[in-house]
C-alpha positions as CSV (number, residue, x, y, z in Angstrom):
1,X,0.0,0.0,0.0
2,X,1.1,3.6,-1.1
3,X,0.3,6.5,1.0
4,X,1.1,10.2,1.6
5,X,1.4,12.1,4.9
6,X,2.3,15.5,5.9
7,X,4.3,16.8,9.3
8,X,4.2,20.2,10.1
9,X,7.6,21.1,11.5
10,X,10.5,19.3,9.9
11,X,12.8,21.6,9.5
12,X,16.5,20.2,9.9
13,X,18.1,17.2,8.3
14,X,17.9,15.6,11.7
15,X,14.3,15.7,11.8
16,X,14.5,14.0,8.3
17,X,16.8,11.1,9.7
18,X,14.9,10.7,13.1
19,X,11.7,10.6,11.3
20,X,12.9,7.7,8.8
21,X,14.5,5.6,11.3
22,X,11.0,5.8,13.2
23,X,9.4,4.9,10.1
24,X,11.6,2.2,9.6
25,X,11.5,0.5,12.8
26,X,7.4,-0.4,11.8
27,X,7.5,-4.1,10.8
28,X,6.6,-4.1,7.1
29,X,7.2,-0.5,5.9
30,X,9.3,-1.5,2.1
31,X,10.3,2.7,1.5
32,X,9.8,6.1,2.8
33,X,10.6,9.3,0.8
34,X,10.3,12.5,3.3
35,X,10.6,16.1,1.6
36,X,12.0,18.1,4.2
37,X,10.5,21.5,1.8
38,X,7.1,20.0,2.2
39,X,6.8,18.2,5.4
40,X,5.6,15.3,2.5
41,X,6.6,11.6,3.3
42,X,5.4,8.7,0.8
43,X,5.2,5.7,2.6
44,X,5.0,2.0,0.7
45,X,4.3,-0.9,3.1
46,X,2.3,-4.1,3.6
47,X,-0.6,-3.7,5.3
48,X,-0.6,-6.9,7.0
49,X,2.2,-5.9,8.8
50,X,1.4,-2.8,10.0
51,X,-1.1,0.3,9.5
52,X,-0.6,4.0,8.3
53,X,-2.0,4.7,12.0
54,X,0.9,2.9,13.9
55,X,3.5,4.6,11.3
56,X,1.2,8.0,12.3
57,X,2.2,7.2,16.0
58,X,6.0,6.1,16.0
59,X,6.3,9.8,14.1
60,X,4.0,11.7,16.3
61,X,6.1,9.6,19.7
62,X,9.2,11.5,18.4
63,X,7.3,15.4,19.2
64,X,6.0,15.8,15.8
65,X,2.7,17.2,14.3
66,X,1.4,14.7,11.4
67,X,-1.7,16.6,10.0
C-alpha cells in the first residue's frame, strides 16, 4: 500500500533522519521518501504488517505534528 502524509515542523536534516529511522522501525514498511521542503513523506508498506496509524504514532512519539 502507497500512502502520503504530511508533518508540520520538519525543519533540519535531523528531523529527516529521526523521522525515517522511526518509520523504519514499523515491521513491514518497504520505502519512505520524506521532503523536508514539504513536510511530505510517501510511505510504501504491507498492510498486514502494519497500518498508516501505527507509522502515524512512531512519528508523532518523536514530538512531531502529522496533519
Amino acid at each position: 500500500m502507497k500512502s502520503l502524509i504530511t508533518v508540520s515542523n520538519i525543519k533540519k536534516i535531523e528531523d529527516v533522519n529521526k523521522i525515517k529511522k522511526a518509520i523504519s522501525s514499523n515491521e513491514g514498511v518497504i520505502a519512505c521518501e520524506i521532503h523536508k521542503e514539504t513536510g511530505e513523506i510517501n510511505i510504501v508498506f504491507n498492510e498486514q504488517f502494519t497500518k498508516i496509524d501505527y507509522i502515524k504514532y512512531s512519528i508523532e512519539d518523536l514530538g512531531y505534528i502529522v496533519l
